[in-house]
C-alpha positions in Angstrom: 28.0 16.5 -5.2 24.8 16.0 -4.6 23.0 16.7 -1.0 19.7 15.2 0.3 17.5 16.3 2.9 14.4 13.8 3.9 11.0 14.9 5.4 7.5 13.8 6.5 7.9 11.4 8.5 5.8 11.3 11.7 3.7 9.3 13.5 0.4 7.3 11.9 -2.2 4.5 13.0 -1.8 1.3 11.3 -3.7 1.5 8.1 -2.7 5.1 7.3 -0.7 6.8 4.9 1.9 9.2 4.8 4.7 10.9 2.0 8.2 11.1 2.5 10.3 13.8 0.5 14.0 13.8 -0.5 14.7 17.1 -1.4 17.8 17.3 -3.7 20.4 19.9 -4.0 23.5 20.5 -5.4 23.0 18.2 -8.5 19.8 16.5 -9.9 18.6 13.4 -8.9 18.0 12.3 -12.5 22.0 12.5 -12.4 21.9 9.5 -10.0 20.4 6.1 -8.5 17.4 7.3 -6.0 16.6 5.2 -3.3 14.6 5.0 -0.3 16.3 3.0 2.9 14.6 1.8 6.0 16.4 1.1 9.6 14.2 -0.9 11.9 16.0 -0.7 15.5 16.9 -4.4 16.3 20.2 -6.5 16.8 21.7 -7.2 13.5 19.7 -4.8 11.4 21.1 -2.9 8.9 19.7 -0.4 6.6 17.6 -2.2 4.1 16.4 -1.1 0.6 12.5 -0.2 0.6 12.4 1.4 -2.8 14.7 2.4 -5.8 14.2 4.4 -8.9 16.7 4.4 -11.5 18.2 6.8 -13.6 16.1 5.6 -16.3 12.9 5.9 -14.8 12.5 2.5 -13.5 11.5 1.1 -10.0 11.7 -1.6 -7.8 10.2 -2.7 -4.2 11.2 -4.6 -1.5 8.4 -7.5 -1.4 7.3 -6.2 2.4 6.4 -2.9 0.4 4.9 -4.2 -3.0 1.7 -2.9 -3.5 1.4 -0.2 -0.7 4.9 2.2 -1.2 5.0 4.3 -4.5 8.6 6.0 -5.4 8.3 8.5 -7.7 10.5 11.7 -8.7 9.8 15.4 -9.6 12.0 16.7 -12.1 11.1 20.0 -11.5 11.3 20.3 -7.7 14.3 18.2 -7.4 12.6 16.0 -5.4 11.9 12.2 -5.2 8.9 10.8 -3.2 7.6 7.6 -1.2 4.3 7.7 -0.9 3.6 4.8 1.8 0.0 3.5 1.7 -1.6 1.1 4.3 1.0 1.5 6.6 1.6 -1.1 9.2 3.5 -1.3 12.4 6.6 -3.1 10.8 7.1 -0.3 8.6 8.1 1.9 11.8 11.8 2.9 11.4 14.0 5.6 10.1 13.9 6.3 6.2 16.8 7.3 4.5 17.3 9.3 1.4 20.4 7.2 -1.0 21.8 8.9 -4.0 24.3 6.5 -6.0 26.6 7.8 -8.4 27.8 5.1 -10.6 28.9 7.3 -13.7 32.5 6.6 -13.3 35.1 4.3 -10.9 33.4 2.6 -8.1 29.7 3.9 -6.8 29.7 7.1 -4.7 26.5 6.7 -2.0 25.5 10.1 -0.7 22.5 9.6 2.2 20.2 12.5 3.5 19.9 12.9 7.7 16.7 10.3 7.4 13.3 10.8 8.7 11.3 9.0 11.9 8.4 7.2 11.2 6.5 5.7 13.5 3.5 3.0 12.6 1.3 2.7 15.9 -1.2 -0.4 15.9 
């Protein structure tokens, strides 16, 4: 199985950028469905999908992050990115790492530690 270890999170001004890494190890993440997770600290939250990049290459963004947050996946390293652009103080949370393996029976989700990051206005 595959394990997943997030970094570079931190803490930015409004209008700043920063990258997140999700270091993979164990299997490739080409093997699975990437995705990056947010958890905003409020009654009822749950983690919700920021970013996702499919086996085949393909992405897709939560409308809050359209435009400003980039996934994106190194082959070589192992690794898959956010790059998160124009940050704003809603984007503050914990970002989670989520590989999905859905090559056979139900989906297997395996989730890295998650990273802090903190969006000061």
């Amino acid at each position: 199985q595959v394990q997943l270890v997030e970094s570079g999170g931190g803490l930015v001004q409004a209008g700043g950028s920063l990258k997140l890494s999700c270091a993979a190890s164990g299997r490739t993440f080409s093997d699975y469905h990437m995705g990056w997770y947010r958890y905003r600290q409020a009654p009822g939250k749950l983690r919700e999908p920021v970013a996702t990049l499919s086996k085949s290459g393909s992405t897709t963004y939560a409308d809050s992050v359209k435009g400003r947050f980039t996934i994106s996946g190194d082959n070589a390293r192992n690794t898959v990115y956010l790059q998160m652009d124009s940050l704003k103080p809603e984007d503050t949370g914990v970002y989670y790492c989520l590989a999905r393996d859905t090559s056979s029976g139900p989906p297997s989700n395996y989730w890295g530690q998650g990273t802090q990051v903190t969006v000061s206005s």
